[in-house]
C-alpha positions in Angstrom: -0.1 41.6 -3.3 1.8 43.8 -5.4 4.2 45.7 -3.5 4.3 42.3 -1.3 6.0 40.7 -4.6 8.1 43.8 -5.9 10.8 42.9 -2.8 11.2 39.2 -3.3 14.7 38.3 -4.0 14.4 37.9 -7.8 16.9 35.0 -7.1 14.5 33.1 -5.7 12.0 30.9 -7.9 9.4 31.6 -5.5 5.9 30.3 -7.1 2.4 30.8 -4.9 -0.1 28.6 -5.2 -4.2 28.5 -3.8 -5.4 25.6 -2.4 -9.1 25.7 -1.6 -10.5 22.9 1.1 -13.7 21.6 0.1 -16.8 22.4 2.1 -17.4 19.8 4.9 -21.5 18.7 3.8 -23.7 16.3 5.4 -26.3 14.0 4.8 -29.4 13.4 6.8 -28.1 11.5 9.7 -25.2 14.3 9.6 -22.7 11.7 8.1 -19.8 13.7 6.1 -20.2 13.2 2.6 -19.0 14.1 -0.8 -21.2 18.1 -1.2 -22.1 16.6 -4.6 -23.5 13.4 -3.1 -26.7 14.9 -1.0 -27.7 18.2 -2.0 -29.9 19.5 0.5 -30.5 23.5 0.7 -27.4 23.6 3.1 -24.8 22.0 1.0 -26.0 23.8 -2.4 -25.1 27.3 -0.3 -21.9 25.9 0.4 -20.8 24.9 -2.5 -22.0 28.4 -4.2 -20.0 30.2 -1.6 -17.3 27.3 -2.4 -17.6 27.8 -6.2 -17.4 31.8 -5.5 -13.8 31.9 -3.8 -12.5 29.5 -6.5 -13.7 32.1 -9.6 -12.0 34.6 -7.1 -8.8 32.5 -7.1 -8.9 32.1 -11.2 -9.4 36.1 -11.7 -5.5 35.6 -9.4 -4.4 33.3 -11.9 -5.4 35.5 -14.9 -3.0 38.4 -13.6 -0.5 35.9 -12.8 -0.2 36.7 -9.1 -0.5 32.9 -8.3 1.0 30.0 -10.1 -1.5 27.5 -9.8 -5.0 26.4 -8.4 -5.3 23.2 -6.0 -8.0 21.4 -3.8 -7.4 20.5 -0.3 -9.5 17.8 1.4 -11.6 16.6 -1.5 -14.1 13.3 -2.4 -13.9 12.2 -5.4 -17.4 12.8 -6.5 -16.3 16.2 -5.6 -13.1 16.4 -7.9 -15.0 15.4 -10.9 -17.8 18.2 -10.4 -15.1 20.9 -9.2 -13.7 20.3 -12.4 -16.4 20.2 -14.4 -17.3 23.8 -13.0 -14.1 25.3 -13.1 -13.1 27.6 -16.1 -9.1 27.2 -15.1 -8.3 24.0 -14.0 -6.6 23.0 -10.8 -3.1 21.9 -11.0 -2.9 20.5 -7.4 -4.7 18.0 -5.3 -3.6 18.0 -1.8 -4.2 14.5 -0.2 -2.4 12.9 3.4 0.3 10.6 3.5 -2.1 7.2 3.5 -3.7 8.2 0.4 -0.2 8.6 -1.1 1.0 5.6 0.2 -2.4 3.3 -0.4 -3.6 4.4 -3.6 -5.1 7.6 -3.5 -7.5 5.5 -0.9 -8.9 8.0 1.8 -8.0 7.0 5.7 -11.2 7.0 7.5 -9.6 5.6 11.1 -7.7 2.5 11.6 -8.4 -0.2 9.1 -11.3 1.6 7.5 -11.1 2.6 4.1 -12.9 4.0 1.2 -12.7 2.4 -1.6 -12.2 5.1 -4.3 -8.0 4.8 -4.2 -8.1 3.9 -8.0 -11.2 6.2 -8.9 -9.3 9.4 -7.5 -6.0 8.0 -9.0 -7.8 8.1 -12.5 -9.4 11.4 -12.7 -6.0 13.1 -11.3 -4.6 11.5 -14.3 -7.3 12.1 -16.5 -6.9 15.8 -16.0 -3.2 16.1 -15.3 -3.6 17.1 -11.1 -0.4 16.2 -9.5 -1.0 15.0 -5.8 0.8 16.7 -3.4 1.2 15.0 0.0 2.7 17.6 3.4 4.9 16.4 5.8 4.9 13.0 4.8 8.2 12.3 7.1 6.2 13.6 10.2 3.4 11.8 9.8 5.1 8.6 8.9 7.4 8.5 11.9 5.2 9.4 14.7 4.5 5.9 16.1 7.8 4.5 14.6 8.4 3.4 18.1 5.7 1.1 18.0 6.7 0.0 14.7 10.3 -1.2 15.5 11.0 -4.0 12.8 10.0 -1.3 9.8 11.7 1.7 11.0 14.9 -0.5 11.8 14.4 -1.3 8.2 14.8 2.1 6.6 17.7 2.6 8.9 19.1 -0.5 7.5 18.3 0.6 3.6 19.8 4.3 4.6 23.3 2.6 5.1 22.5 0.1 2.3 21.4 2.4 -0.1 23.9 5.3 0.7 27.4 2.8 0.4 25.5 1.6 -2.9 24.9 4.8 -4.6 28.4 6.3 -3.6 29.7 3.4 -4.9 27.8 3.6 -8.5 28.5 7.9 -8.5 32.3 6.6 -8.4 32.3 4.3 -11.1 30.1 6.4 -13.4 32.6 10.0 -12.6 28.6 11.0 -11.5 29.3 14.1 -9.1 26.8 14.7 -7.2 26.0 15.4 -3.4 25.5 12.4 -2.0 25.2 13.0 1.9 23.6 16.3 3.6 23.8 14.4 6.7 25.7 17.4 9.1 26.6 14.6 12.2 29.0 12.6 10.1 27.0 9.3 9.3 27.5 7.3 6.1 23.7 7.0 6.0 20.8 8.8 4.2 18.1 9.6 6.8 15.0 7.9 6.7 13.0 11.7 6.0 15.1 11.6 2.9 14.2 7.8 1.9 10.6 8.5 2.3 10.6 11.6 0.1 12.2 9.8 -2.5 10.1 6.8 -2.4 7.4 9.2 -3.1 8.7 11.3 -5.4 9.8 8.2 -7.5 6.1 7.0 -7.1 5.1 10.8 -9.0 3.4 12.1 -5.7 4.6 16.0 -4.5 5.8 15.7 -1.7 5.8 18.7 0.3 8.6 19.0 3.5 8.1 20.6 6.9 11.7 21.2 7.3 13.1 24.0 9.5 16.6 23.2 10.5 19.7 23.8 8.3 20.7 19.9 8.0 16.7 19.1 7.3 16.5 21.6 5.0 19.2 20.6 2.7 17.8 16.9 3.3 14.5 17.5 2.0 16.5 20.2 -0.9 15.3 18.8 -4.6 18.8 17.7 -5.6 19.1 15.8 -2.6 15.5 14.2 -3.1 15.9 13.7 -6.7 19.1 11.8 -6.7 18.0 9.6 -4.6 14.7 8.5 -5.9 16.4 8.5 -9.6 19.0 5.8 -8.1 16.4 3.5 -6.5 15.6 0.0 -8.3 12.2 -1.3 -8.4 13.4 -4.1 -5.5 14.6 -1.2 -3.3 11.2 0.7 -4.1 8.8 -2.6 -2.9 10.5 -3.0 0.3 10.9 0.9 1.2 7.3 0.2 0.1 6.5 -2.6 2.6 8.1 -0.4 5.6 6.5 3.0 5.0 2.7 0.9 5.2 3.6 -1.1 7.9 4.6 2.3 9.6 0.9 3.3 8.9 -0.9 0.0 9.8 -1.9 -1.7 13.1 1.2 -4.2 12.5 4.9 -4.1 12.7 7.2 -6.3 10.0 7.9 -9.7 11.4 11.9 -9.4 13.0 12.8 -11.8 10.7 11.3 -10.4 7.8 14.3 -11.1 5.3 14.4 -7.6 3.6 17.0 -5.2 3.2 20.0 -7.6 1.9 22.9 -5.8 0.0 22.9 -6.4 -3.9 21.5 -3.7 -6.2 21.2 -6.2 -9.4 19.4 -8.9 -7.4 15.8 -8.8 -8.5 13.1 -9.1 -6.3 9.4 -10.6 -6.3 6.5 -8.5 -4.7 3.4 -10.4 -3.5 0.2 -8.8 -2.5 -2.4 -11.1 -1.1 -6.1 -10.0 -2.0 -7.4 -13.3 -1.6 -9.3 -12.6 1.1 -7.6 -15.5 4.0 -4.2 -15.7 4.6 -2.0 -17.5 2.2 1.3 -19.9 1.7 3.7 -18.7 -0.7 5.8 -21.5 -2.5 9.2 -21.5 -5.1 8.6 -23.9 -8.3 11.4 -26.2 -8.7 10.7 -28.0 -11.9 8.9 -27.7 -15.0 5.8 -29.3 -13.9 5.3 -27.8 -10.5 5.7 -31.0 -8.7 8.5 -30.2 -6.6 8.5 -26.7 -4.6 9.9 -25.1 -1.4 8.6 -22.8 0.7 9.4 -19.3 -0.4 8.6 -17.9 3.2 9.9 -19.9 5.8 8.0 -20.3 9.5 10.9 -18.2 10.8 9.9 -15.0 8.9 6.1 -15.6 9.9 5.1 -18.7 6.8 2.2 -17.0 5.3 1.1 -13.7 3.5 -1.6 -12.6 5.4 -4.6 -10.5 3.7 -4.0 -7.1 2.5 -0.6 -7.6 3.3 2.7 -8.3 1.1 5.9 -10.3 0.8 9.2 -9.0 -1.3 11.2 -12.1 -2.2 14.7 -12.3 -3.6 14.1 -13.8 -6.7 16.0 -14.9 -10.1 14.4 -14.1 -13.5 12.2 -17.3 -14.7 11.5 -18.2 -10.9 8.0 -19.4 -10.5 5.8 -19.5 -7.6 2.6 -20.7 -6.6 0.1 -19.5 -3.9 -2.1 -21.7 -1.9 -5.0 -21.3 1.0 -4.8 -22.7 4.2 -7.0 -25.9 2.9 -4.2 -27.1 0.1 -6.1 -25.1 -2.9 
């Protein structure tokens, strides 16, 4: 590696890091599981021979050839006992773009999950691993033609938000670069609106640019500015397109998002209730009279596992009810 790093361009802050992808063990209907889960004779010599290229890795570290350790592909269960064995940390955990964008939940296939979002989410904060997500934009925007209504939406914020910051970088003598966008457009791409969703959300993101104008898209100044400029209302419904990109279902067309105003505030609702729901506006102090928050137009109800982003006012109330009035 030496003479490998003696001709860098010391003008570049070029940093390696390892990351090691977790042995794929089974169980005894050959059912990928966590290696730590079911350790039959097989998936202890994996995770010695696992175990043996990270100590390998660390005696990198020591001589500082790499900059930091990762994982690639791991369970949980796994994380904590990686951890546990390892004498130098990781720094990195290397998960896909649903994880990022669900929790730290693992993506089994369509509409199946694994419910250890939160789990993983603690333990990487327990132990100060950043997640790192890879070409989040790619993976993202490959079925954005089924998914009309939400990608039309982050076109929509890409003006919106573009106009809006330019506008506050004026008022504030803020210079900046604003637009790397090389065709002309007064818009932010939606690449660059997912990264800095992301990156606002503390998840690496990690681009798979290769052109000039995506390249200084995806640059860290161009990234960082934006995600420092978005409001937590902007956020949620960036938020609500990026998962309906993901899922088996497009936004409604009228789905009421993406208005101009940077001060309004805005109301997120996620339904967990387990049947779909209607979402009401309280109009007095005893909750007598109310309106309907979510009119039929823009679909009437909050279905399960879904969400609505309101325009709201600070000391709005609302009220949820099920399908039967309760």
């Amino acid at each position: 590696e030496r003479p490998v790093l003696s001709q860098i361009d010391r003008h570049v802050d070029l940093r390696i890091h390892v990351l090691l992808r977790s042995p794929r063990c089974q169980d005894q209907s050959d059912l990928i599981i966590p290696c730590s889960k079911y350790t039959s004779p097989a998936n202890y010599e994996k995770l010695e021979k696992w175990t043996e290229s990270y100590n390998v890795v660390e005696k990198l570290y020591d001589k500082k050839l790499i900059s930091g350790i990762g994982f690639d592909g791991v369970y949980v269960e796994d994380v904590r006992e990686y951890i546990q064995k390892c004498r130098i940390k990781p720094q990195i955990y290397r998960g896909d773009v649903y994880q990022a964008l669900e929790g730290y939940g693992r993506r089994m296939g369509v509409g199946n999950h694994i419910s250890d979002g939160k789990e993983l989410q603690q333990v990487l904060q327990d132990h100060n691993v950043t997640f790192l997500s890879s070409n989040v934009a790619g993976h993202v925007l490959e079925n954005k033609h089924l998914r009309p209504h939400a990608y039309g939406l982050l076109q929509h914020l890409g003006s919106v938000l573009y106009h809006a910051h330019r506008e506050y970088n004026e008022q504030n003598g803020v210079d900046s670069i604003i637009s790397t966008n090389l065709k002309g457009g007064e818009y932010y791409t939606v690449p660059r609106l997912i990264l800095a969703y992301l990156v606002k959300r503390k998840v690496g993101v990690l681009p798979h640019a290769y052109k000039a104008e995506h390249l200084a898209d995806d640059a860290p100044e161009s990234v960082s500015s934006l995600a420092s400029f978005l409001s937590e209302r902007r956020l949620a419904e960036i938020g609500m397109a990026l998962k309906a990109m993901i899922s088996e279902k497009d936004l409604p067309e009228d789905h009421g998002l993406g208005m101009e105003g940077e001060h309004d505030a805005a109301a997120v609702f996620h339904n967990e209730v387990g049947q779909e729901v209607y979402l009401f506006r309280i109009l007095d102090d005893i909750g007598s009279e109310k309106e309907v928050a979510i009119p039929p137009e823009r679909g009437g109800i909050v279905e399960h596992g879904h969400s609505a982003v309101i325009i709201a006012n600070p000391g709005d109330k609302f009220a949820v009810y099920r399908a039967d009035g309760k």
